[in-house]
C-alpha positions, 0 to 999 in steps of 0.5 A: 151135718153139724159137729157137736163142737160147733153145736155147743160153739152157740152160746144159747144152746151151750148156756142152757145146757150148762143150766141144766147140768148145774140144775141136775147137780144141785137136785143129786145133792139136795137129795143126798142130803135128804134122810131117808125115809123110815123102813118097815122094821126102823124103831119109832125113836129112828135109831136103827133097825130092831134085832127082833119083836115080840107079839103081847110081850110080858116082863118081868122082876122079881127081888131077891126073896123070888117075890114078883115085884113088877110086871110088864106086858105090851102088844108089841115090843122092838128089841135092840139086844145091843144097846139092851132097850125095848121099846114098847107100844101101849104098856101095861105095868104091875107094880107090888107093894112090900106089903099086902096092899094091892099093886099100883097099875100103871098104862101109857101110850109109849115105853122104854126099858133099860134091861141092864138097869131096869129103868122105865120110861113111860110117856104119853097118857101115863096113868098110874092108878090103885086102891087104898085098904077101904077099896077107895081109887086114886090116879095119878097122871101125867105125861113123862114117868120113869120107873127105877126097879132096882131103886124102886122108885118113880119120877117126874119132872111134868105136871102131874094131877091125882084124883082120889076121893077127897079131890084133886091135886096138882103139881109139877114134879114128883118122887114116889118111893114104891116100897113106902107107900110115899109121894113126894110133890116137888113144885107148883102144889095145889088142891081142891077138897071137898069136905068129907061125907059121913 
């Protein structure tokens, strides 16, 4: 019977064996190295794990006279109570004037909110669409808006495009003060008009 000392004195047997091992090593390591797959309660942004959910969602802001002033309503939103952020799927937002006039509606595909400074993000498809006193709609769209509830305004750095009845617009960048009714196109300005009709 052969020892395995001798076994492993044949350089054939113990160069393939060597082999094998160092193969074996390398695959522990690459997969050590390797990120580990999304769980079932991992966030989309791949933070962390979500303190807790919530089914058809609804926030919402008030200012100081106790007047509604934006309401947000997701089929689901993930909390990280910690880090005070929701993440919301396909937001839906309400956002009131200072005034009479109706409130601009606004959809998307992705939303963050900030709780503490109530800043939020929208992304993807984000649609933001209202009526003038005579009832004639306008839309803004773009990819990327972030709403500031304590400032009232909202921004962007995309492209974005308005249609309303007098044509389209097109432009990179814009601020919008809420409150004001104001909007503000910061570059690459552009439109097609069509002469009114009486």
């Amino acid at each position: 019977m052969t020892s395995p000392a001798t076994f492993l004195a044949r350089p054939r047997i113990r160069n393939t064996l060597l082999a094998l091992l160092v193969s074996a090593l390398l695959m522990l390591m690459w997969q050590s190295d390797q990120p580990e797959p999304a769980g079932p309660g991992t966030s989309r942004d791949g933070s962390q794990e979500p303190d807790g959910f919530v089914e058809q969602g609804r926030y919402l802001s008030f200012n100081e006279q106790g007047r509604k002033v934006i309401e947000v309503t997701s089929p689901r939103i993930e909390q990280f109570e910690q880090r005070q952020l929701a993440i919301m799927e396909s937001p839906e937002a309400w956002l009131n004037h200072n005034g009479e006039d109706p409130p601009w509606h606004l959809v998307a595909d992705h939303g963050k909110l900030e709780q503490d400074g109530m800043i939020l993000t929208l992304t993807d498809h984000v649609v933001i669409s209202t009526t003038d006193g005579r009832g004639r709609q306008a839309t803004l769209s773009t990819s990327r808006l972030q709403l500031d509830n304590k400032q009232r305004t909202a921004t962007t750095d995309q492209p974005v495009t308005i249609r309303d009845p007098a044509g389209v617009t097109r432009a990179t960048g814009m601020k919008a003060w809420v409150d004001d009714r104001i909007l503000e196109l910061q570059s690459d300005v552009e439109g097609i008009y069509e002469p009114a009709r009486y």
